[in-house]
C-alpha positions in Angstrom: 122.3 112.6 115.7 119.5 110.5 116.1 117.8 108.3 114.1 114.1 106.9 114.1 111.2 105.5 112.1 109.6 108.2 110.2 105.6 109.0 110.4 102.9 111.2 108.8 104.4 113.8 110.6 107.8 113.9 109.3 106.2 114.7 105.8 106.7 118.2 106.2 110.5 118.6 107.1 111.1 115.5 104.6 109.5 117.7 101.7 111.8 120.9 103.1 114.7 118.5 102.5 113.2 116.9 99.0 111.8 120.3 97.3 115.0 122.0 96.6 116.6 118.6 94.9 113.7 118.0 92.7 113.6 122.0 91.2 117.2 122.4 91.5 119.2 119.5 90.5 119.3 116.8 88.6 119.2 114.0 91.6 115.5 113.0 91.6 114.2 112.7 87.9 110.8 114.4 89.3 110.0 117.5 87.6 107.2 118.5 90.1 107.7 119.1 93.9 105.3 116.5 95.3 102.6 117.5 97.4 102.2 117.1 101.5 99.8 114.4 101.3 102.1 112.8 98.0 104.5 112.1 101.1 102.9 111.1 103.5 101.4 108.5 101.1 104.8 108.2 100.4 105.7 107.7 104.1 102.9 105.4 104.9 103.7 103.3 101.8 107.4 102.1 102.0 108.9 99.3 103.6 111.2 101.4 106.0 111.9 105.1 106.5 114.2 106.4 108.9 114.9 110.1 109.6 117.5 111.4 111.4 117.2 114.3 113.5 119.9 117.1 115.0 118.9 118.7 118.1 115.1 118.0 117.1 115.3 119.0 113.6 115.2 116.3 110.8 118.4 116.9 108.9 118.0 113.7 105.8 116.0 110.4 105.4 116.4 107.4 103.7 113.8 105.0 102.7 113.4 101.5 101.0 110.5 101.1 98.4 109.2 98.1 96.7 111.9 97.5 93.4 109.3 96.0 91.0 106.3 95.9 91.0 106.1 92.4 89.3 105.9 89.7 92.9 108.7 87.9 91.8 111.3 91.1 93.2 109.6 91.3 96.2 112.9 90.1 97.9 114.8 93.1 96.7 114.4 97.0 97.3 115.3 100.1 96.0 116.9 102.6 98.6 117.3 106.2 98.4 118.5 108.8 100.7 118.6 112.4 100.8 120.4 115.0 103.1 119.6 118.7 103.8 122.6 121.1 102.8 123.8 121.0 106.8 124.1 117.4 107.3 126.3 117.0 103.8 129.5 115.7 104.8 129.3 114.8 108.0 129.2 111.2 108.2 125.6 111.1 108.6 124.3 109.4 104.6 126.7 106.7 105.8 125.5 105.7 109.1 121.8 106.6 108.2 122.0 104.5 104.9 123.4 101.4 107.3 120.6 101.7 109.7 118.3 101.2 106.1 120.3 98.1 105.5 120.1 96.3 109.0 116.4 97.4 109.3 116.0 95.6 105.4 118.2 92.7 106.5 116.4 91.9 109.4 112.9 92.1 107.8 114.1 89.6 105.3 115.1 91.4 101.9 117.5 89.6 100.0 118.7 92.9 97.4 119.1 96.1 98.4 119.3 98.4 94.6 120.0 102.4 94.5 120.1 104.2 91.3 121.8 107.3 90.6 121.6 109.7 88.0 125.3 110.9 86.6 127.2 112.7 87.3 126.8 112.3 91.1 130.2 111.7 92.9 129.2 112.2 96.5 125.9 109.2 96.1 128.9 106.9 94.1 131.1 107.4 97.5 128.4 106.9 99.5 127.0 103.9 98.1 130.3 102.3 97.2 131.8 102.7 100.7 128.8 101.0 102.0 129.8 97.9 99.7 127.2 98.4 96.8 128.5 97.5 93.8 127.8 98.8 90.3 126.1 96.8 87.7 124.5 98.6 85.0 124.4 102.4 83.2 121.7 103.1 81.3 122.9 106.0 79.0 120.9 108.6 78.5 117.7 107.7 80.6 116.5 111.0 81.9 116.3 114.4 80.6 116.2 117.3 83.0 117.5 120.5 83.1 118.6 120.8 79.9 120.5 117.9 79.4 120.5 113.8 79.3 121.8 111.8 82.0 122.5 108.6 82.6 121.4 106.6 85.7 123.6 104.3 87.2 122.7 101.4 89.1 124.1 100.0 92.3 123.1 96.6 94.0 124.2 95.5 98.1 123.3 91.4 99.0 121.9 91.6 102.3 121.7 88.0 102.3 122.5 84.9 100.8 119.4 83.8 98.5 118.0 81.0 100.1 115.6 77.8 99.0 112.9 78.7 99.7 113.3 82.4 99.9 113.1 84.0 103.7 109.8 85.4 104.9 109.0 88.8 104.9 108.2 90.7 108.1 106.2 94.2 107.8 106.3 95.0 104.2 104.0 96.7 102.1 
């Protein structure tokens, strides 16, 4: 496995991967499949986004996005990965969720959040083994397919806060 930067032209095996979750489950709260240029904006727009690839084929992503939109969170981020069917289980959400985390650490975040909607026992592992912590459940927060669900909320220090807070390097 390999695991690089993502560009414009990862949108199309990223949305491959996405699509199914968003129509079939209830892991992403979108209701719509976004578009091709949706992601790429999407792409272009966070503050990292790695793919990994087998044998030339980009098998999952993960990506940090701004947390809040208010400047005071600008120090923490909201991470979120997602794994085709074929890379489930295979070690690969761990090691590409820590290459997130070093690329976030080193570029100065402070925070590192993840929600998950509920029941989701394989993002809990995931994010728990990678020393996230829980410290909220909103009950109740989404509706989609049928049913409520609640959305739990995970939270990773990267770094001690510091006075004044560390710059930023290559952020959005």
């Amino acid at each position: 496995m390999a695991t690089r930067s993502a560009g414009p032209d990862d949108a199309e095996a990223v949305l491959s991967i996405y699509a199914p979750i968003v129509v079939d489950t209830i892991i992403s709260f979108e209701e719509q499949v976004p578009t091709l240029d949706d992601m790429r904006a999407r792409i272009a727009g966070s503050h990292a986004w790695l793919v990994a690839e087998d044998e030339g084929r980009v098998v999952g992503y993960a990506y940090a996005g701004r947390f809040h939109p208010r400047s005071a969170y600008r120090w923490s981020a909201e991470v979120s990965i997602y794994l085709a069917p074929v890379a489930r289980g295979r070690g690969l959400g761990r090691s590409l969720l820590r290459a997130l985390l070093d690329e976030l650490g080193a570029m100065g975040y402070v925070n590192a959040f993840a929600g998950i909607t509920l029941p989701n026992p394989a993002s809990v592992r995931l994010f728990e083994s990678s020393g996230f912590t829980k410290i909220a459940n909103w009950k109740d927060a989404g509706f989609k397919l049928g049913r409520w669900h609640d959305v739990g909320w995970w939270q990773l220090q990267l770094r001690a806060p510091s006075v004044p807070p560390p710059q930023l390097d290559g952020t959005t």
